[in-house]
C-alpha positions in Angstrom: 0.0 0.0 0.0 1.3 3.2 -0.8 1.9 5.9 2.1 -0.7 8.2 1.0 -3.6 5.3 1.2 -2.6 4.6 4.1 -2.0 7.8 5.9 -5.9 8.6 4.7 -6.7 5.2 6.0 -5.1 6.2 9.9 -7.3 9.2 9.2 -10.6 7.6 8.6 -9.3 5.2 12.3 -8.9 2.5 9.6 -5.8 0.0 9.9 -4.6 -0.7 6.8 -5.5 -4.9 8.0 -8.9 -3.6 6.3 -7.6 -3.4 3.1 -8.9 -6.4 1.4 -10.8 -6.2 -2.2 -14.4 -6.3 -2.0 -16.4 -9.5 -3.4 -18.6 -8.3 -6.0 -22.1 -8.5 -4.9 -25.0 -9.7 -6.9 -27.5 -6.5 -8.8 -30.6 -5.6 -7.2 -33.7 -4.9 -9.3 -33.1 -2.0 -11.5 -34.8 1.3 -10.3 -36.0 3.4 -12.8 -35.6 6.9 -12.1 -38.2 9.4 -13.3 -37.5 11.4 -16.0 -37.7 14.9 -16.2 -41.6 16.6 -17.6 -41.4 18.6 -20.1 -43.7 20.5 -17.3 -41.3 21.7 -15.1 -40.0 24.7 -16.8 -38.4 28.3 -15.2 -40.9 31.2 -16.0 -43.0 29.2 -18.2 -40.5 28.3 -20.9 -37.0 27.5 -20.1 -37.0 23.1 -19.4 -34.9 21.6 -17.3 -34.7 18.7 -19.3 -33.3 20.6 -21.8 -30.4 22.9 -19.8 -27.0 22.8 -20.5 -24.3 23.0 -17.7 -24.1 26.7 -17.2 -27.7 27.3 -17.7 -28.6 24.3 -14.9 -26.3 26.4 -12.4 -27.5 30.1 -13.5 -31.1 28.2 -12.7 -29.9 26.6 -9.2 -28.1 29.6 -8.1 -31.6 31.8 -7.8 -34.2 28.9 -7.7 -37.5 30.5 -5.5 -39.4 26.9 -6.5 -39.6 26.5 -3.0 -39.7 28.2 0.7 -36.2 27.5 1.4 -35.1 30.4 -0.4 -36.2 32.4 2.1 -34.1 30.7 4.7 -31.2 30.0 2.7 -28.0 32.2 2.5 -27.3 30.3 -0.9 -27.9 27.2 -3.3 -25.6 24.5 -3.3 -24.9 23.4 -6.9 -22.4 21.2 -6.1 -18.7 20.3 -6.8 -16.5 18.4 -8.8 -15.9 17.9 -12.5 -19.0 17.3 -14.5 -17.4 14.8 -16.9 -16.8 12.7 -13.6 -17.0 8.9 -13.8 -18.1 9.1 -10.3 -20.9 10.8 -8.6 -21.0 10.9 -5.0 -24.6 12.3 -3.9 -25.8 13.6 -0.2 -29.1 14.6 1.0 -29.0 18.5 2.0 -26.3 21.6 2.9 -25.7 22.2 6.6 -24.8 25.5 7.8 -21.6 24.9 7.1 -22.3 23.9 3.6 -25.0 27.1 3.4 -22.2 29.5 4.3 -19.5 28.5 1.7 -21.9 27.5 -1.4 -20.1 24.1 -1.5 -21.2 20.2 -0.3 -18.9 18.6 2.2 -17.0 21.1 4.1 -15.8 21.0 7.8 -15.2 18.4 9.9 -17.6 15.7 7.7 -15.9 17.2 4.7 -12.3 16.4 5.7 -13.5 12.7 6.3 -15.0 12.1 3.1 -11.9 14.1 1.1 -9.8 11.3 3.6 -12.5 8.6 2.1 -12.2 9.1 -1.2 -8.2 9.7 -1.0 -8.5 5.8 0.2 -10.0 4.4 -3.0 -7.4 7.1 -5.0 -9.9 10.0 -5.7 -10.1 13.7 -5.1 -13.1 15.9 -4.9 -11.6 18.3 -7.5 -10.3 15.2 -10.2 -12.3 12.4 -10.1 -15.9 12.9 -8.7 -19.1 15.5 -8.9 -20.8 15.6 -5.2 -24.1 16.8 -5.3 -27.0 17.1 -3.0 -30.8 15.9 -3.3 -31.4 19.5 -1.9 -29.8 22.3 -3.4 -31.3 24.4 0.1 -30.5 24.4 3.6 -33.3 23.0 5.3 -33.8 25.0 8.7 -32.0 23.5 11.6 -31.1 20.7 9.0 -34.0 19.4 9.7 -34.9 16.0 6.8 -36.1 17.5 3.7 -40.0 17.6 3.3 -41.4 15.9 0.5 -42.4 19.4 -1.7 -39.0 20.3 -1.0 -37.4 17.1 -2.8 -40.5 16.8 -5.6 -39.6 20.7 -6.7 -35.5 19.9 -6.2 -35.1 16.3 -8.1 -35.3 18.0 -11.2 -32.3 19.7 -10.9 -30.5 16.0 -9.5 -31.4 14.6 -12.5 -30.6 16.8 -15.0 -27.0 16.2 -13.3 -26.9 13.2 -13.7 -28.3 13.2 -17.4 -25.7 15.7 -17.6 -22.5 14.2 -16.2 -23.8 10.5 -16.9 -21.9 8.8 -14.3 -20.1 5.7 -14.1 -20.9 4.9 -10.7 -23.4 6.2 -8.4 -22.5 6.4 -4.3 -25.2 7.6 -1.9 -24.5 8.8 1.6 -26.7 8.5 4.2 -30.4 6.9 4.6 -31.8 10.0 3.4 -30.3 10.2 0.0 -30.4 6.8 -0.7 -34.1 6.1 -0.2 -35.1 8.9 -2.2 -32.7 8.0 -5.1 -34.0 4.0 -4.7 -37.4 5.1 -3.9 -37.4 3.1 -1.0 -38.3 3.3 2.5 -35.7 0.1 3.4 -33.2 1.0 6.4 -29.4 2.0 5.2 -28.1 -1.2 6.9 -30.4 -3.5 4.8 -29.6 -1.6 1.8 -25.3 -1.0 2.1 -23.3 -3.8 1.2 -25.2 -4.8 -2.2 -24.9 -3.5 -5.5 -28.4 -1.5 -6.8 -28.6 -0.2 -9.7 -30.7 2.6 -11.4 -32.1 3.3 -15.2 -31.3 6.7 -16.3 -33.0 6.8 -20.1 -31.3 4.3 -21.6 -28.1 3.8 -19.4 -28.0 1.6 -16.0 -25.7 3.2 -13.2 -24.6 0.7 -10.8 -25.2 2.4 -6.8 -24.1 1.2 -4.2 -24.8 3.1 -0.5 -22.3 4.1 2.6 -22.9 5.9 5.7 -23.2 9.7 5.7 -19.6 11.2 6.8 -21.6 13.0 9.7 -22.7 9.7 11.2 -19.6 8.2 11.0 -17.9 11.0 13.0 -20.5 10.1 15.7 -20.2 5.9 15.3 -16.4 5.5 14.7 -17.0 1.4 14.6 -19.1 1.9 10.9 -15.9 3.7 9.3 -15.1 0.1 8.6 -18.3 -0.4 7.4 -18.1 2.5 4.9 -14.6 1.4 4.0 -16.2 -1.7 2.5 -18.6 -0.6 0.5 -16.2 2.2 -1.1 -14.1 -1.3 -1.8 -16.9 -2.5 -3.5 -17.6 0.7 -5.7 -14.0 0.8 -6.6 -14.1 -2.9 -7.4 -17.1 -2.5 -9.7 -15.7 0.8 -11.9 -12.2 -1.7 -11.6 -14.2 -4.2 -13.9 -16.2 -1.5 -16.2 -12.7 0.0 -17.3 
């Protein structure tokens, strides 16, 4: 192992004895995600379905679709490069996240930059991190359905956009509203899903949410695994 996988493994409290390639796991069903309505438009005319990069952002930037504009210091578009093979998604900004414009920052931040340094990815090179909200909910409170039915446009179009390799969801949140499931995270991490975008099938396969695993220490080796897995599985697409 070289010393810079396992320097971000002592960060993430992970020996480097956990460094062991994951055993690919067998598909789920395919989910088919919903494709964006020609109905949801900006001002009556501009679609979402039919935005280009730039546009998508001008659009998320001053989005008013719902009330957590009027809460919010400022939309989080996301981060990354939007040609990424990977695409890591969470399920709302903090205030942390609401301050700087950007997902994953401070302390839960550090530990998923320390993640993804274990599996040989940054943040700024290999991966778009996006959120299922683009808002702040107050007092981070879980997204309320309106909230996610007036955001998910703007998911999909990234993903239509970036068209991802590989899909990884953190947290329970995020990953039952991308797998349209109401199915516990434990039940659903360790297992390959995969989801139907148009024509294209995106393998996913769900982890722990950095901020829970600064508060349960023993799952970091949990998490570890199933970012073995992911790597495993884009290992075998290249």
């Amino acid at each position: 192992m070289s010393g810079f996988r396992e320097a971000a493994l002592k960060e993430m409290g992970l020996a480097p004895l956990w460094v062991r390639r994951a055993a690919t796991a067998e598909p789920d069903d395919v989910q088919v995600l919903p494709q964006i309505s020609e109905a949801v438009s900006i001002d009556g005319s501009l679609h979402v379905k039919t935005m280009d990069w730039p546009t998508l952002q001008s659009v998320v930037r001053d989005c008013t679709a719902c009330s957590l504009c009027q809460t919010r210091k400022q939309t989080v578009f996301g981060v990354g490069r939007p040609d990424a093979k990977w695409m890591l998604i969470g399920e709302a900004p903090g205030a942390e996240e609401d301050a700087k414009g950007e997902p994953f920052v401070g302390q839960a931040g550090r530990l998923l930059d320390n993640m993804l340094a274990s599996i040989r990815l940054t943040r700024e090179q290999d991966v778009f991190i996006a959120n299922v909200l683009k808002c702040r909910p107050p007092g981070n409170r879980n997204p309320a359905p309106e909230e996610v039915r007036q955001c998910e446009p703007y998911l999909l179009r990234q993903i239509a956009l970036i068209q991802p390799r590989m899909i990884v969801v953190l947290g329970r949140f995020a990953a039952q509203s991308l797998l349209n499931t109401d199915a516990s995270i434990a039940s659903l991490r360790g297992k390959v899903h995969k989801v139907k975008f148009g024509e294209t099938v995106i393998p996913v396969v769900v982890t722990y949410h950095p901020a829970y695993l600064l508060r349960n220490l023993p799952d970091k080796a949990k998490a570890w695994a199933d970012l073995c897995l992911a790597r495993s599985l884009i290992d075998q697409l290249n």
